[in-house]
C-alpha positions as CSV (number, residue, x, y, z in Angstrom):
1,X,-63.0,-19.5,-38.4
2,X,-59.9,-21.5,-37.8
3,X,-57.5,-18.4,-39.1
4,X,-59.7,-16.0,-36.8
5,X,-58.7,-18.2,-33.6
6,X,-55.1,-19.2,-34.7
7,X,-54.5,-15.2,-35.2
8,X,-56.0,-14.5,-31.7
9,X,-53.8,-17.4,-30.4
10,X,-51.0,-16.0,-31.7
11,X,-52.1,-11.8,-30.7
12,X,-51.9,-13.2,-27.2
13,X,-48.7,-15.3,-27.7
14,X,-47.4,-12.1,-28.7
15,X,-48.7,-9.3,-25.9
16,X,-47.8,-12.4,-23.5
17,X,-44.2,-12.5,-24.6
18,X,-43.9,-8.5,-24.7
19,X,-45.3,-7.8,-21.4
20,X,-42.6,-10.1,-20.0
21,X,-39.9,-8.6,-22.0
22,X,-41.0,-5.4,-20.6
23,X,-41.2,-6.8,-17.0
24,X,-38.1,-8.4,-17.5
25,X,-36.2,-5.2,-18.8
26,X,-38.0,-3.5,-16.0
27,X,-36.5,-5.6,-13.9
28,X,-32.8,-5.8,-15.3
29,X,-32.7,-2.1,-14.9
30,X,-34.0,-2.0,-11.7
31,X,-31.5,-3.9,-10.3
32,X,-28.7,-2.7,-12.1
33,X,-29.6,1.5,-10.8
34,X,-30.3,-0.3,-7.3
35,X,-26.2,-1.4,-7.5
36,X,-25.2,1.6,-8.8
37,X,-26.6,3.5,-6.3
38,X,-25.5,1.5,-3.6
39,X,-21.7,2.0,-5.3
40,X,-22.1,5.6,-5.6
41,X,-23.2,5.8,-2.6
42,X,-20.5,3.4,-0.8
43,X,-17.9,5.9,-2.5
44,X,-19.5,9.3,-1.3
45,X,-19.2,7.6,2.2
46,X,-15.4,6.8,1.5
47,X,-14.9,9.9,-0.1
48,X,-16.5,11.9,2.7
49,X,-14.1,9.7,5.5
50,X,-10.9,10.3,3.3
51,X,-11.6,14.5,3.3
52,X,-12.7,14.4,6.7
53,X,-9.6,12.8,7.3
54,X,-7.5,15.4,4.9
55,X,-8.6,18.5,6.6
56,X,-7.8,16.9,10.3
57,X,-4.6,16.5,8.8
58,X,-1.6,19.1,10.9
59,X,0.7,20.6,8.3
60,X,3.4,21.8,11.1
61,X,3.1,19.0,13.4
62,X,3.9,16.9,10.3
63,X,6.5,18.6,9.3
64,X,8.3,18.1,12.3
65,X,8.0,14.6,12.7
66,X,9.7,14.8,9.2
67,X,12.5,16.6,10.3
68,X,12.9,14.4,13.0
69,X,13.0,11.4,10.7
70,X,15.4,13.3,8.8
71,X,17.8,13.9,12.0
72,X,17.6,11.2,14.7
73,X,18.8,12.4,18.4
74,X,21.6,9.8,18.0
75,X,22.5,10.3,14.5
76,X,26.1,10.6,15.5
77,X,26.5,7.8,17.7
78,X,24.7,5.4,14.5
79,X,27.2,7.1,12.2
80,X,30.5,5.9,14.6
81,X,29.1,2.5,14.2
82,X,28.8,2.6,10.9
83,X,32.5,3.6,10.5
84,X,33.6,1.1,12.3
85,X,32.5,-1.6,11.0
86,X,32.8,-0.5,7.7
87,X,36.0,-1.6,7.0
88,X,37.0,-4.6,4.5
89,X,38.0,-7.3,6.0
90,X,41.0,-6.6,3.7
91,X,41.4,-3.7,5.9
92,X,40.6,-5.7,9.1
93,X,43.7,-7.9,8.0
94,X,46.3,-5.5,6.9
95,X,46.0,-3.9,10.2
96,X,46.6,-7.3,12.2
97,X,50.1,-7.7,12.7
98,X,51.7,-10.6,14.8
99,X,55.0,-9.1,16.8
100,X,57.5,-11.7,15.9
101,X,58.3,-13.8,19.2
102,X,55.9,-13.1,21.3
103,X,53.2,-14.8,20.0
104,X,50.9,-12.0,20.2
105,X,48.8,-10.5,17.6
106,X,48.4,-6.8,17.5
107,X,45.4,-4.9,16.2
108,X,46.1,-1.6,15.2
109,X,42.5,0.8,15.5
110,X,41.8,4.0,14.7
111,X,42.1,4.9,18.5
112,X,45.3,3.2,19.1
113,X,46.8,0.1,19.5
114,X,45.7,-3.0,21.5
115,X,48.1,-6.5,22.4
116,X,45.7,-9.2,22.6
């Protein structure tokens, strides 16, 4: 009679700790679809905004603000003031010359001379 009861004792033990595992796996997996779909479906939403946002996209009006980029209005006036101040100051001194006697330095530019 003992055996009979320990062996019922331990049937129940048993179904007790497999319907929990089961729960418990039911459970895990329920949570882990439950994230999964909230990802996927987080990404289909940023997917959808990001080719919504592709097809509003203007080829031609794109292209010419890229050509404009490429050729400012005052590209000529930014390239003078790059050239002059591009020289060395090497440069900048070879073309300072003081006029003996007068005391006067003279700076010799592109666009003429100067007496300072």
């Amino acid at each position: 009679m003992d055996a009979t009861r320990t062996t019922r004792h331990l049937e129940e033990t048993i179904d007790n700790f497999e319907k929990q595992k089961i729960k418990d796996i039911k459970n895990i997996f329920s949570e882990f679809i439950t994230i999964e779909m909230l990802f996927h479906g987080k990404a289909l939403e940023v997917y959808t905004a990001a080719y919504q946002n592709i097809q509003k996209i203007d080829e031609d009006e794109d292209l010419e603000v890229f050509r404009n980029s490429l050729y400012p209005q005052d590209y000529s006036s930014r390239l003078d003031i790059v050239r002059a101040n591009s020289k060395s100051p090497l440069q900048r001194s070879l073309s300072t010359k003081c006029v003996s006697g007068t005391g006067q330095s003279v700076i010799k530019y592109s666009k003429g001379t100067e007496a300072l």
